[in-house]
N, C-alpha and C positions, 0 to 999 in steps of 0.2 A: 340539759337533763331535767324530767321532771321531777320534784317531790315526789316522797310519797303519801302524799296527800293527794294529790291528785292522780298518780297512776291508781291507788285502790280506789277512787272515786270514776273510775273510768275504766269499768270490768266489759269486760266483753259478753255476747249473747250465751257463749260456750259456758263461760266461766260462771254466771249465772244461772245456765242449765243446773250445771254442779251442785250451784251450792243450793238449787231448788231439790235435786235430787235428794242431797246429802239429807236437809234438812227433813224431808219428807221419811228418809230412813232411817233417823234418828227415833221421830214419833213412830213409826212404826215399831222400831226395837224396843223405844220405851212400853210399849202395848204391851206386847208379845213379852217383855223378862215380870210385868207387872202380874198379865192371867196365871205364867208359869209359876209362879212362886203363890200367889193363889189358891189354885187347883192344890201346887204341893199341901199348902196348909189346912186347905177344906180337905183333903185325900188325909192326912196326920191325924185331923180332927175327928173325922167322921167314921172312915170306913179303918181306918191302921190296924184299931185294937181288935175288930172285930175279926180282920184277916190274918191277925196276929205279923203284922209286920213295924219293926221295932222304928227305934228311935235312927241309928245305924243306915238303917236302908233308906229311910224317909231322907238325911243326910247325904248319903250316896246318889241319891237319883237328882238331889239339888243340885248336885256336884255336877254328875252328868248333863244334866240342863243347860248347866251356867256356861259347860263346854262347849256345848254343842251350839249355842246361842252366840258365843263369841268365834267360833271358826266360820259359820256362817256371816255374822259379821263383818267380821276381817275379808272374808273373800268374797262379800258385797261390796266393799266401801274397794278394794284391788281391784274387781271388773268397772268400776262405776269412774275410776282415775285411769285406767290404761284406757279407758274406750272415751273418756277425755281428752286425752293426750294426742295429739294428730300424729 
């Protein structure tokens, strides 16, 4: 039986697809929650008071983001291991 030193040292093509994948959509989520929050705050800053939308809503739609960003996510990082998986 090998260590596991050596089985993780001995990843296969597939397995390192993955983890190039994975990798790849990590920075991309990091991008992507970095503009979103962002925007919210240049959107808070700049035009809020002028459209008369509060503190509440600015809150709400972060909220919304943060949702929507992590279902997306999740059901990246699930197609990206089932279509892994032979």
């Amino acid at each position: 039986m090998p260590s596991t030193k050596s089985r993780l040292s001995e990843t296969s093509p597939k397995a390192e697809t993955l983890r190039q994948e994975l990798v790849s959509l990590a920075i991309r989520t990091t991008i992507v929650v970095i503009l979103t929050w962002a925007v919210l705050y240049l959107f808070e800053s700049v035009l809020a008071q002028q459209l008369g939308i509060t503190d509440l809503h600015i809150h709400i739609s972060g909220t919304v983001a943060t949702i929507a960003i992590s279902f997306v996510l999740i059901t990246t990082i699930r197609r990206l291991i089932h279509r892994s998986i032979p």
